[in-house]
C-alpha positions in Angstrom: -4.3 7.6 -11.6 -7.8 9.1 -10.8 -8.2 9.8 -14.3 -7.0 6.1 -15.5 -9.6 4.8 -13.2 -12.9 6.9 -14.2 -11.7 5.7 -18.0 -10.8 2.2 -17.5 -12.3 1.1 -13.8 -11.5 1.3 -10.5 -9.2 -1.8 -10.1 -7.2 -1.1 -13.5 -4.1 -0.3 -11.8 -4.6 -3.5 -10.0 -4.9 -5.5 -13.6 -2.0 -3.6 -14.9 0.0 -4.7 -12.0 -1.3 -8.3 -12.2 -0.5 -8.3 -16.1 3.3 -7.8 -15.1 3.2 -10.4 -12.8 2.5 -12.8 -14.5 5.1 -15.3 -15.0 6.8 -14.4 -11.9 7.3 -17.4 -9.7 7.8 -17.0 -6.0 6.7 -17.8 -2.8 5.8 -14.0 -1.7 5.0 -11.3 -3.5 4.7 -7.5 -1.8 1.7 -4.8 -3.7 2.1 -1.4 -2.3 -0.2 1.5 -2.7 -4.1 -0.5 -3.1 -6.5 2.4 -3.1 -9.6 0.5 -3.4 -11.8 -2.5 -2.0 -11.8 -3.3 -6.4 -7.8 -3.3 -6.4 -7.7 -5.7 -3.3 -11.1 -8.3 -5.2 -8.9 -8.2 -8.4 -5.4 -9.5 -6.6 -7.9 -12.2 -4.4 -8.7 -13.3 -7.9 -5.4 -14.4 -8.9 -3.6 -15.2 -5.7 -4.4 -18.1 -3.4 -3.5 -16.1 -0.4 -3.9 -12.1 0.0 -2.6 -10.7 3.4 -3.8 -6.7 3.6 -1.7 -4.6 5.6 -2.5 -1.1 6.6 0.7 0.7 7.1 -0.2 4.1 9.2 1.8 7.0 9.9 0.7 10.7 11.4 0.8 13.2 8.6 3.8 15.1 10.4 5.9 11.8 9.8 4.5 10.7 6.5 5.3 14.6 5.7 9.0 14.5 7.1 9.7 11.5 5.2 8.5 12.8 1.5 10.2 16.2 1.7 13.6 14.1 2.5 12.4 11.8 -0.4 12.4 15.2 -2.5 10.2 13.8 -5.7 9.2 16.5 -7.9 5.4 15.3 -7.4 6.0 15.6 -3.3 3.8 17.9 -1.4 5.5 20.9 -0.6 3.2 21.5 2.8 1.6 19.9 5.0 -1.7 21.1 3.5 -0.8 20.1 0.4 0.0 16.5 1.9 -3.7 17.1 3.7 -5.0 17.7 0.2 -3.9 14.4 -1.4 -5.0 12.5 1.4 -7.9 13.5 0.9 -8.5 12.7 -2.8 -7.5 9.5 -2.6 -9.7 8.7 0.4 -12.3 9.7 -2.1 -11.1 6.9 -4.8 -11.8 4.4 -1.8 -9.2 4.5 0.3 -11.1 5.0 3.2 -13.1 1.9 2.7 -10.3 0.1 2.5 -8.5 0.9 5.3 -11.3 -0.4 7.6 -11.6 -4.1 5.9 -10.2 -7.1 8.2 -6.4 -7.3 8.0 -3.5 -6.3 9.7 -1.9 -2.8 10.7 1.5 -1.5 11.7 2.2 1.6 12.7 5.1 3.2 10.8 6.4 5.7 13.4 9.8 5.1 13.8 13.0 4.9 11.5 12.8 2.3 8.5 14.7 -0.5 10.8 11.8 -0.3 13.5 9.3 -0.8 10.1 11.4 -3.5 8.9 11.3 -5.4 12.5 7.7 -4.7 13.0 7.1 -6.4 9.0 9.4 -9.5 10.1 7.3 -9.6 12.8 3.9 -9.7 10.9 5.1 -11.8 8.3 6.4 -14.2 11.2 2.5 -14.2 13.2 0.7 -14.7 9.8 3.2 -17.8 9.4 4.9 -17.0 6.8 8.5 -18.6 6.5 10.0 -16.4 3.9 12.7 -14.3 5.2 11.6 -10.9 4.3 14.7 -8.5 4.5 17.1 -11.3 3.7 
């Protein structure tokens, strides 16, 4: 992905993404994995309402929960998980994590996330019933 953004910009993932969603019609739609301030200005663009949610979990967790995941991309140690983090603060990341939105912290099992999303979704007055 680095590489797809020095050729093409650094909210073409975003466009990509927004291209396939077009012609979707629904009240609520979820975008994981935004890496910089240009992916969030490109999905502001097209939908009336963006909610940005920061999703933080210690790198002892997040590294737990990959090696169980067992992806053939996966970090195979913790410095390796350090490593990545690290690049993709550099692709803006970092910026982004500080702009005005929400965060939850993902330090539980995935029914604790799911209650603590519900729970978001609920404040910022949404009516859609997430995990239905």
């Amino acid at each position: 992905m680095v590489q797809l953004r020095k050729e093409r910009g650094e909210a073409v993932v975003a466009e990509l993404v927004i291209g396939k969603l077009r012609g979707i019609s629904g009240p609520l739609v979820v975008i994981d994995g935004l890496r910089s301030e240009e992916e969030l200005e490109a999905f502001r663009r097209v939908a009336g309402r963006v909610l940005l949610i920061l999703v933080a979990s210690d790198l002892q967790h997040r590294f737990q929960r990959l090696s169980k995941r067992a992806r053939p991309d996966d970090p195979k140690k913790v410095e390796d998980l350090r490593r990545r983090d690290d690049t993709e603060l550099t692709v803006g990341l970092e910026k982004l994590m500080f702009r005005e939105g929400v965060r939850i912290t993902n330090d539980g099992d995935i029914e604790s996330l799911k209650r603590k999303t519900v729970e978001l979704f609920r404040k910022q007055g949404s009516i859609y019933d997430v995990f239905g």
